[in-house]
N, C-alpha and C positions, 0 to 999 in steps of 0.2 A: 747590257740589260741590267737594270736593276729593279727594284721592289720601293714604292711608295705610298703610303695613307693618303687620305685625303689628308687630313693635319698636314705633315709633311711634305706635300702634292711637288710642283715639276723641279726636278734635281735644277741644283743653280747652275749656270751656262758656263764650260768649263775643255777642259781637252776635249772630253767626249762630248758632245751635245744630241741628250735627246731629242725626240722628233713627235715621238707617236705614245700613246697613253692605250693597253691593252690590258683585257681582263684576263685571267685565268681559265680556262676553260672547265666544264662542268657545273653540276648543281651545287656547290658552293663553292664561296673563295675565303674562305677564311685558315684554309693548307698556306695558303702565300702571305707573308707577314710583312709591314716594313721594315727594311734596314736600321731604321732611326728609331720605330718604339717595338712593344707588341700589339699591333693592331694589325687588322687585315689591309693589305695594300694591293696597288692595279701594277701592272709590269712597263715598265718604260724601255722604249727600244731607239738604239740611236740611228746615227743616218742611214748605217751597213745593213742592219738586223731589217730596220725596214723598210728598205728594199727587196729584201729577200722574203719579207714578210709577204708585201703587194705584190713584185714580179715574179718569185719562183714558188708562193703557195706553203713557204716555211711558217709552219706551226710550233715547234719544238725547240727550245732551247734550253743552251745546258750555262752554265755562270763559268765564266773566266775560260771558255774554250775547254776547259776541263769536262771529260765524262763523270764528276761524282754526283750531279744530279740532273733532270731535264724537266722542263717545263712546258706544258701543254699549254696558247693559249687562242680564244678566242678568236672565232670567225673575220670579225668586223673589228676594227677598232673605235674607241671611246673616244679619241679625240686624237687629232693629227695637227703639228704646226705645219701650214700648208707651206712656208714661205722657206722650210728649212729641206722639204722634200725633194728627191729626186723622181725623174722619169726614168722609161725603160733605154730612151736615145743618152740620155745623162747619168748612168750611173756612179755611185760612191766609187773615189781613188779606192786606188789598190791599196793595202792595210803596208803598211811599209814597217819591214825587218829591222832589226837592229842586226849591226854587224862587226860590233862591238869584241873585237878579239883578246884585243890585251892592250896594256898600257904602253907598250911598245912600238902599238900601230897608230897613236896619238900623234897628231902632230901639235905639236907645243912652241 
């Protein structure tokens, strides 16, 4: 999940790739700022978040899986790339672990 302006609008296509363009919820949005300036920006969510958004009714999120804050957002969303979406028969892989011990267990 991240935060973008119009100015700044859909994050460039990248590891993560967004899907879905979501408001904030409530009578205003200008609590939610962009990443890039200070303007008021819409929340973008990528393949996992929404999913979880359309299938399981998730409203809430919080930045980097960390509890320091959460964000409420809207009902509906503002725009979806249809062609990046998933179904409830085809959900997002599994978020995949690093397992990363030590330089030891490298094979070199």
């Amino acid at each position: 999940m991240l935060c973008r302006c119009g100015l700044h609008g859909w994050p460039d296509e990248g590891t993560n790739p967004y899907v879905a363009r979501v408001e904030a919820a409530g009578a205003t949005n200008e609590a939610v700022i962009c990443g890039r300036c200070d303007q008021p920006g819409e929340i973008y969510l990528n393949d996992r978040e929404y999913y979880e958004y359309e299938y399981s009714q998730r409203r809430l999120y919080t930045f980097k899986e960390r509890d320091i804050l959460q964000i409420r957002v809207s009902d509906s969303p503002e725009e979806v790339k249809e062609s990046l979406t998933r179904d409830k028969n085809n959900p997002p892989d599994e978020p995949r672990e690093s397992n990363i011990d030590s330089a030891a267990d490298t094979d070199w």
